[in-house]
PyMOL CGO cylinders between C-alpha atoms (Angstrom):
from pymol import cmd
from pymol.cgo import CYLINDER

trace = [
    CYLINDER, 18.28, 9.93, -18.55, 16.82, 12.07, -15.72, 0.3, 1, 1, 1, 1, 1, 1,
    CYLINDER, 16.82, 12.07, -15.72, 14.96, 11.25, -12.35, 0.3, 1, 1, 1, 1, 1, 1,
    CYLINDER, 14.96, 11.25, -12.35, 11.87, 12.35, -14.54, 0.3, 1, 1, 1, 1, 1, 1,
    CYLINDER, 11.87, 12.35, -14.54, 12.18, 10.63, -17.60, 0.3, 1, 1, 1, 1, 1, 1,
    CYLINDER, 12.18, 10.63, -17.60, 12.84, 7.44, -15.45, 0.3, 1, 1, 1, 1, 1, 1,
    CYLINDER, 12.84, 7.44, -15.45, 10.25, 7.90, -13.68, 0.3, 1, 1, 1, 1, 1, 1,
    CYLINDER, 10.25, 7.90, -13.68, 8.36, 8.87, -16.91, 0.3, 1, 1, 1, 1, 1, 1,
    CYLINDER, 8.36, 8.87, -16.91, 9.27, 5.48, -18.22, 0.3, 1, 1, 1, 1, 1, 1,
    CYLINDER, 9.27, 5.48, -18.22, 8.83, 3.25, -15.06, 0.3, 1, 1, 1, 1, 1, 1,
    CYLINDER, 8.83, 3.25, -15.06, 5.05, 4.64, -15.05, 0.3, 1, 1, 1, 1, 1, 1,
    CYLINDER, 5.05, 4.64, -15.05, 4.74, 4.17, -19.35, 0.3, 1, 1, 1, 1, 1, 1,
    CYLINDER, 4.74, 4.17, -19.35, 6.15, 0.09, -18.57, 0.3, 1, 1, 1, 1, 1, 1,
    CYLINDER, 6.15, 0.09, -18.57, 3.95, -0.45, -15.53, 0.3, 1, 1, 1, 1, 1, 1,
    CYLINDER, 3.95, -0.45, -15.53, 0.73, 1.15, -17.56, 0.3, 1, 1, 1, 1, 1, 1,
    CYLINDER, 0.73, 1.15, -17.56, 1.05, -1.20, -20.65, 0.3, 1, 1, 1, 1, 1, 1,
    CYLINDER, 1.05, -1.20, -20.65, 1.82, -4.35, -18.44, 0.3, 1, 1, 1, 1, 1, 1,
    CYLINDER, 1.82, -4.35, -18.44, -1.76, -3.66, -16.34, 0.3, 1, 1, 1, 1, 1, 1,
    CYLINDER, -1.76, -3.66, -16.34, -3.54, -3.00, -19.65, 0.3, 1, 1, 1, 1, 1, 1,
    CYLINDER, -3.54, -3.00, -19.65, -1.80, -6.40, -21.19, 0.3, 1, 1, 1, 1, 1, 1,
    CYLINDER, -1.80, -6.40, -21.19, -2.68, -8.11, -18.28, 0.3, 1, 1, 1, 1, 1, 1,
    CYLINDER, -2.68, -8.11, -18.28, -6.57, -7.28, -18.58, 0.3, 1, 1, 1, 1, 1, 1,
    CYLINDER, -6.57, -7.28, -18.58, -6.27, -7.70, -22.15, 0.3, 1, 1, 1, 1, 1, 1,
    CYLINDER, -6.27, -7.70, -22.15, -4.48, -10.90, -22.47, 0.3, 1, 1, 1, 1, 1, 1,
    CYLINDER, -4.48, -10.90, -22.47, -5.97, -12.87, -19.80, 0.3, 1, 1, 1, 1, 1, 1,
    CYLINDER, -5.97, -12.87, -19.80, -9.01, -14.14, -18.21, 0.3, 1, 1, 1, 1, 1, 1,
    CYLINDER, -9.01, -14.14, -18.21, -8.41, -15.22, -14.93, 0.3, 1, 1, 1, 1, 1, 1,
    CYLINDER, -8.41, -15.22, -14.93, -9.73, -13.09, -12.29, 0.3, 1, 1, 1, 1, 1, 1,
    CYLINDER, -9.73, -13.09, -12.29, -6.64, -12.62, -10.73, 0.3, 1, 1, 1, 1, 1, 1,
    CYLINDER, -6.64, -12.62, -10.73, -5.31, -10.74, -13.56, 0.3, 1, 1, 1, 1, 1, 1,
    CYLINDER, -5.31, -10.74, -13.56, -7.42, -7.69, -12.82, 0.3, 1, 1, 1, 1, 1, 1,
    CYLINDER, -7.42, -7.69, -12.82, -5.79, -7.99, -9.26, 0.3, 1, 1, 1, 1, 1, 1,
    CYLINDER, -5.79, -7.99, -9.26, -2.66, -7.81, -10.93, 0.3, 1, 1, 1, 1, 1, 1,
    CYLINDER, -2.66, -7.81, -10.93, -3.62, -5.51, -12.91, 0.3, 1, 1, 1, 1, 1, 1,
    CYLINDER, -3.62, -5.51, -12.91, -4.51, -3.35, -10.27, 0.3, 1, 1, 1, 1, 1, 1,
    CYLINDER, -4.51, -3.35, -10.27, -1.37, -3.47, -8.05, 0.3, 1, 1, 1, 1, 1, 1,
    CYLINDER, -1.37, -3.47, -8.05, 0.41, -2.14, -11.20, 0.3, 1, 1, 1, 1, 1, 1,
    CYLINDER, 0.41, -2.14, -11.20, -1.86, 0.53, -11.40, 0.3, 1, 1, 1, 1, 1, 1,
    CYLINDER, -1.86, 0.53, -11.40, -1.17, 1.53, -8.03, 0.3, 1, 1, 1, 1, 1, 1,
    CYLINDER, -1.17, 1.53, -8.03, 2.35, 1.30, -8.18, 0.3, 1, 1, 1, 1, 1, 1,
    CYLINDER, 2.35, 1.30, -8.18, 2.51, 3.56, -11.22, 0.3, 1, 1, 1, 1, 1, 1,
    CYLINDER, 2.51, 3.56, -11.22, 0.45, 6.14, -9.47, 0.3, 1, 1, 1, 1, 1, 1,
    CYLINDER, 0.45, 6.14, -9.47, 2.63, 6.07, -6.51, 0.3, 1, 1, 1, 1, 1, 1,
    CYLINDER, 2.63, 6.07, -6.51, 5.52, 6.39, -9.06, 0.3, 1, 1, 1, 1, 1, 1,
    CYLINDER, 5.52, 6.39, -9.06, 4.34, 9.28, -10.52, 0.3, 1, 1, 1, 1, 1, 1,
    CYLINDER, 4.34, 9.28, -10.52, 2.77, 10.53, -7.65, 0.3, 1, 1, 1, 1, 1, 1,
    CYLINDER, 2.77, 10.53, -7.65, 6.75, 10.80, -5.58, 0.3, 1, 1, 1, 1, 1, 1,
    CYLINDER, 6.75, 10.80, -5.58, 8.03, 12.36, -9.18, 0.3, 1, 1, 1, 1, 1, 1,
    CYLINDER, 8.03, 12.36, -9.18, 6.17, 14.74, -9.02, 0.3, 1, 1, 1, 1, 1, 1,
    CYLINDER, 6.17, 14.74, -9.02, 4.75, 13.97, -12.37, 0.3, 1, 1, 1, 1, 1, 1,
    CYLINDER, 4.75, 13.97, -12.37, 1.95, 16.13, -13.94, 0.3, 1, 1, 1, 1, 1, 1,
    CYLINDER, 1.95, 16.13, -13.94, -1.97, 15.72, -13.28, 0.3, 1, 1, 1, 1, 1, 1,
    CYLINDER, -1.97, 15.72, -13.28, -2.42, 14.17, -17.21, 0.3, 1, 1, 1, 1, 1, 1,
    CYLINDER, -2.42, 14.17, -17.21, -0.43, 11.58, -16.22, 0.3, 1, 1, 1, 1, 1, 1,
    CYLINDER, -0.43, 11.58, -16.22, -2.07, 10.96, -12.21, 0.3, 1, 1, 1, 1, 1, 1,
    CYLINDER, -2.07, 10.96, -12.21, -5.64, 11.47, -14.54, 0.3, 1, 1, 1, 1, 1, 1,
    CYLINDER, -5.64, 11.47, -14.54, -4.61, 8.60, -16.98, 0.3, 1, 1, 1, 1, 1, 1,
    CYLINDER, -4.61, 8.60, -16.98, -3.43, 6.89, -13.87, 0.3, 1, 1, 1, 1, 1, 1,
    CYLINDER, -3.43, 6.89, -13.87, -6.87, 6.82, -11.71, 0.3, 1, 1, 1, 1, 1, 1,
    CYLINDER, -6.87, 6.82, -11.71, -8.96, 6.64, -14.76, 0.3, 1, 1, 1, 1, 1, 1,
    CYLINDER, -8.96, 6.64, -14.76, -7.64, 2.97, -14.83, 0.3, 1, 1, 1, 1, 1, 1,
    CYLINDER, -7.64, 2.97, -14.83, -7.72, 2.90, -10.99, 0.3, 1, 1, 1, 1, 1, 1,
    CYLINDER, -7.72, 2.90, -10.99, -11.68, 3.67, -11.05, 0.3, 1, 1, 1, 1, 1, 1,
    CYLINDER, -11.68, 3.67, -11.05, -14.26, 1.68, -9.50, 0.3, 1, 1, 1, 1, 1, 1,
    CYLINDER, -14.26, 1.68, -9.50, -15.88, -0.50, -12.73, 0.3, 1, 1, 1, 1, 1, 1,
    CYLINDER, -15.88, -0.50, -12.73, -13.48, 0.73, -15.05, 0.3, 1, 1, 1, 1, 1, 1,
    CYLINDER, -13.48, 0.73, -15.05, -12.56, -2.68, -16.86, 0.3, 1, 1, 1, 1, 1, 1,
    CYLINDER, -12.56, -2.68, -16.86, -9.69, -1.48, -19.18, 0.3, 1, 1, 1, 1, 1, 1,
    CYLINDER, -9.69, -1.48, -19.18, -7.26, 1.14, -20.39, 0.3, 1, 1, 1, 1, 1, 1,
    CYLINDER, -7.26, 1.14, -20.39, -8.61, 4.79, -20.57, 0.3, 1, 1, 1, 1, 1, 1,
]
cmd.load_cgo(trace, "trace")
């Protein structure tokens, strides 16, 4: 597997644990948690060099009142 499709993967993982996390609980915490995986997946993608659809998909979720996967 390359740097990029790691990367590719790291980002996919840390995407669907945020979304599970606002999904699957309601403590509001979890949307803190949430959050910080968020931001580490854009700063993932962001150092691979990954393509603006994925950074978009990224700080969709990352946007002020957005409560959930884009």
């Amino acid at each position: 597997m390359g740097d990029d499709d790691e990367a590719r993967a790291k980002v996919r993982r840390l995407l669907l644990s945020g979304d599970n996390t606002l999904k699957n609980r309601d403590d509001p915490a979890s949307a803190e948690r949430a959050r910080a995986r968020f931001q580490e997946a854009l700063a993932v993608a962001e150092d691979a060099g990954l393509g603006e659809d994925i950074l978009l998909i990224i700080r969709r979720r990352l946007a002020p009142g957005d409560a959930g996967p884009a």
